[in-house]
N, C-alpha and C positions, 0 to 999 in steps of 0.2 A: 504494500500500500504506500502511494507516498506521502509526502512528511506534511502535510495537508492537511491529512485526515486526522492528526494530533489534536487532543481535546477532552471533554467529557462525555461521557454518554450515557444514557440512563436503559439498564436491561432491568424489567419485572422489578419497579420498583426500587431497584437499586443505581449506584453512582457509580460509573467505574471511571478511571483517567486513564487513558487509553495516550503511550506516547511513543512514535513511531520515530526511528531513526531509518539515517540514511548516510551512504559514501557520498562522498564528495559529486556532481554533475556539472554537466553544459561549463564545465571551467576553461575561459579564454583568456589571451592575452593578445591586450589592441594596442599599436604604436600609433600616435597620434603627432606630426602629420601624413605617418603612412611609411613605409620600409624604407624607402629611399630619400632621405635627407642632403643637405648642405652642412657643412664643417660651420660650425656657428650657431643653429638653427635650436632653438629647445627639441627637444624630444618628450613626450609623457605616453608614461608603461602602464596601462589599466587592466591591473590581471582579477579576471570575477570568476566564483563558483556560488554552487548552490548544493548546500546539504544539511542533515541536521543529527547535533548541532551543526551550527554552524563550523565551517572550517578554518582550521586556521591557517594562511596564502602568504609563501615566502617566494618574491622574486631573487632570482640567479641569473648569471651569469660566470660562465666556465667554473659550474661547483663553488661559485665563493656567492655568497647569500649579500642583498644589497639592502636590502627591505623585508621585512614578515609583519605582519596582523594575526594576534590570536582572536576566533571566531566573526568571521566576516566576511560576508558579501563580493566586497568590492574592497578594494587595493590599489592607489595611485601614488607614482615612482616620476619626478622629472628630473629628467636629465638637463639642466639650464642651458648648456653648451656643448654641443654636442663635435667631437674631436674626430681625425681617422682613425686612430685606435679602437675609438667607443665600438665600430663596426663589428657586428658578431651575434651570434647566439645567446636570443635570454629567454628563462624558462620560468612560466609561475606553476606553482606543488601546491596543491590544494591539499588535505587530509585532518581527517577526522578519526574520531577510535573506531571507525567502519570502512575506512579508506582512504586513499590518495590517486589522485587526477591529476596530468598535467599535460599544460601547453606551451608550445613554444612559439615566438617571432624573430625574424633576424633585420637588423637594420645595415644599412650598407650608408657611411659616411662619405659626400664625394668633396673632395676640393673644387671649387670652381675656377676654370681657368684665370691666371692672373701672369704678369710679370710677358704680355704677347708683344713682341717684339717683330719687325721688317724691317730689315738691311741690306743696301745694295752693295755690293763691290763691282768696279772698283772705286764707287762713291754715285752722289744723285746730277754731277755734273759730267755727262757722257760725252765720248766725242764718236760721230759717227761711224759705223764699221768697224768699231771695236766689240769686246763682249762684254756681256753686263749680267749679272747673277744676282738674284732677287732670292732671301734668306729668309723664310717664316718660321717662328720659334714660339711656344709657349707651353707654361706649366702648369698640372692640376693633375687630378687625382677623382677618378680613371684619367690616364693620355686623353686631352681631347684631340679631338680631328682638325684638322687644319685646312685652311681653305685659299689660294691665293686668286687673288679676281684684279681685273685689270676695265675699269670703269664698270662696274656689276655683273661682266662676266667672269664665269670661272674659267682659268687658265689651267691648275692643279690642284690636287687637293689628295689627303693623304688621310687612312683610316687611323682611329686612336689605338693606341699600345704601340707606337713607334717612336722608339727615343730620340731619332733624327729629325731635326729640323727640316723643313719642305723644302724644298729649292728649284728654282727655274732663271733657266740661263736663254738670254737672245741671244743669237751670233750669228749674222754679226747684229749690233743694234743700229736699225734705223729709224731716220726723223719721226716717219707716223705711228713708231712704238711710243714718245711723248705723250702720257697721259697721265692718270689719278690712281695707285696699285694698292692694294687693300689687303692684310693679312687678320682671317676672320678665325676662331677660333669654337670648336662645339664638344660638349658633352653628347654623345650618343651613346643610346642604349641600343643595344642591336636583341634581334630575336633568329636563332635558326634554326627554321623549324626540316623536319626531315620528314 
């Protein structure tokens, strides 16, 4: 029966108190604002069950306990600043003297591109029919993608986890290469599916 049904009840006259237990249930854990963060960004852990009594909910992370509640519902953990390190597996333990339930979420901390740099060699004052090499470079966490575009088209562009800088070389350069060159920067998440 479930834990509901706890109470009194009257059989022929008589009182009986009828009190049902139960293991731990339906116990989650929600990362708020969702798995994939920014390096800065608050994080909060809401790990809930349901049983009775109630349970007592200790969130983890790799076996070292951060937070526990004895007998309760609900459970909230924030993390103010969230680091690349904080990235990983955390687990809430429900249990009661009838049982233990448990759920896990993993958060993935990203850096966001910063420090994007474009450089020419042999500098931005060319002389014609020489060659000229245009340098895209930038840091974060995943690799982002890099993009080089030459008045809003794309000339090159290189997938993230590649520790080299993009590079595109004219040669030789000439006059109506003169224009606006733009080195763009992205966090892409990719999906492969089979």
């Amino acid at each position: 029966y479930p834990a509901d049904h706890s109470g009194r009840y009257r059989i022929r006259g008589s009182t009986v108190c009828l009190q049902l237990h139960s293991p731990p249930t339906n116990t989650s854990l929600s990362v708020i604002p969702g798995e994939e963060v920014v390096e800065g960004q608050q994080v909060t852990f809401v790990c809930s069950s349901e049983g009775a009594p109630l349970p007592r909910l200790v969130l983890s992370r790799n076996g070292r306990e951060l937070q526990s509640v004895d007998r309760a519902s609900t459970m909230i953990f924030d993390l103010p600043y969230a680091l690349l390190e904080h990235s990983d597996v955390y687990q809430c333990v429900a249990s009661n003297l009838y049982g233990s339930q448990q759920a896990s979420s993993s958060i993935t901390v990203r850096d966001p591109p910063r420090n994007t740099s474009l450089s020419i060699r042999p500098g931005e004052e060319l002389v014609e029919g020489r060659h000229v090499t245009f340098s895209c470079h930038s840091d974060g966490a995943p690799a982002p993608a890099l993009v080089l575009s030459r008045n809003g088209m794309e000339l090159r562009r290189i997938k993230p986890a590649t520790s080299s800088p993009l590079t595109f070389t004219f040669s030789p350069i000439l006059l109506e290469h003169s224009d606006l060159y733009r080195c763009e920067c992205h966090q892409v998440k990719e999906i492969e599916i089979h």
